[in-house]
C-alpha positions in Angstrom: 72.7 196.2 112.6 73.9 198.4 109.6 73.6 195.5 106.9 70.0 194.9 108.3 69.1 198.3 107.7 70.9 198.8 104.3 69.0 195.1 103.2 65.6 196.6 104.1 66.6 199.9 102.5 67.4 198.2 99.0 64.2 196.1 99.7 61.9 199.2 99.8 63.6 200.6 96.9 62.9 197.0 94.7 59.4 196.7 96.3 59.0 200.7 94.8 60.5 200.2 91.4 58.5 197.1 90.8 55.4 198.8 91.7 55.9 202.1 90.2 56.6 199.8 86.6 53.5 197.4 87.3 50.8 200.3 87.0 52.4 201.4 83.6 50.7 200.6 80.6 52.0 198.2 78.1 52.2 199.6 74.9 50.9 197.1 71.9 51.1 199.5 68.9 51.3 202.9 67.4 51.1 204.7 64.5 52.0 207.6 62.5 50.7 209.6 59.4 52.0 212.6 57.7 50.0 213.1 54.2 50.5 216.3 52.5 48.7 215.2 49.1 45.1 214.4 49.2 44.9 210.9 49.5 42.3 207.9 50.1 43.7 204.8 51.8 44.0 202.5 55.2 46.6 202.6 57.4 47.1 199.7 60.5 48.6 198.4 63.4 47.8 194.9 64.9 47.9 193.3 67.8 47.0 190.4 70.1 44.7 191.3 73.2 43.9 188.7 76.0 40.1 188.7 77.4 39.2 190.9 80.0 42.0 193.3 78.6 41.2 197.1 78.9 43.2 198.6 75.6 43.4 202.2 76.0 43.5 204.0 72.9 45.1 207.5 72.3 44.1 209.3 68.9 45.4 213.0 67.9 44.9 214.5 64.4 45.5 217.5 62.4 42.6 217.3 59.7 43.6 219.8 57.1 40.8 218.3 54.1 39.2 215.4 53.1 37.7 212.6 56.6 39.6 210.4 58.8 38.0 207.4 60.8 39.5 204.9 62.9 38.2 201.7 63.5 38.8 198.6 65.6 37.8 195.8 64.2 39.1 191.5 65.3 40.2 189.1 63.6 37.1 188.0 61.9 36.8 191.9 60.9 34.0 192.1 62.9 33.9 196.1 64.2 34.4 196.5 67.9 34.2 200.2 67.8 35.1 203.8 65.5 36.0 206.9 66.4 35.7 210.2 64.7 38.1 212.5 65.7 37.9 216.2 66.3 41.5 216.8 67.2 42.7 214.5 70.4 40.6 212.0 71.7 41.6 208.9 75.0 39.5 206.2 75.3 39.0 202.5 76.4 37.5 199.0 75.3 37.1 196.4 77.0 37.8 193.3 75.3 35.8 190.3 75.3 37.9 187.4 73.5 41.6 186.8 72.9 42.4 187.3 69.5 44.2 189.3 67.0 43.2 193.3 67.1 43.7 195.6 64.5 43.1 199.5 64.9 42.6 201.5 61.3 42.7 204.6 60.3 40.5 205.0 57.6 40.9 208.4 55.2 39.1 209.5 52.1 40.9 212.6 50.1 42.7 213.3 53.3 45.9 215.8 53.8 46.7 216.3 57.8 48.8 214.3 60.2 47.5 211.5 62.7 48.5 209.7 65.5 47.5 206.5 67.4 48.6 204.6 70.1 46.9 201.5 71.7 48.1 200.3 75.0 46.9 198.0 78.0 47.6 197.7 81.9 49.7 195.4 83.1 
């Protein structure tokens, strides 16, 4: 009787685990900018997305002078959506083909720090 209950015990606590990690997201890319001299330039991460995918993307920046844009964009770089920031911004898009993604962050005589991080359900 005591192995019966120990089996069902460790079988709760798999059953748990495995759902507690299935509603994580899945994290596809990130990345990081720390630019103390005005500068223009692109910065990217890329990253393949399935249809029906919901990426969830986290933006924070610290905007000292000069813009800062991020854009999605596929593989054809056709633009699936931009974001200007004010300091911290979560959103999502859905996507509608599998394919290659690439999120950019886009900034024009820019000194500040920036932050971005794309992720999916499981």
């Amino acid at each position: 009787m005591k192995k019966t209950g120990a089996a069902a015990l460790a079988l709760a606590v798999v059953v748990a685990i495995a759902a507690l990690l299935a509603g994580r997201p899945v994290l596809l890319g990130n990345m990081h900018g720390d630019v103390k001299e005005a500068k223009t330039s692109c910065t990217t991460v890329s990253f393949f997305a399935n249809k029906g995918d919901q990426l969830r993307l986290s933006l924070a920046s610290s905007v000292q002078s000069g813009t800062l844009g991020f854009v999605l964009t596929d593989s054809g770089d056709n633009e699936i959506a931009s974001f200007d920031l004010a300091k911290a911004s979560e959103t999502t898009v859905d996507v509608s083909a599998d394919d290659t993604y690439t999120l950019s962050a886009r900034y024009e005589a820019f000194t500040g720090k920036f932050d971005a991080k794309v992720s999916k359900k499981r």
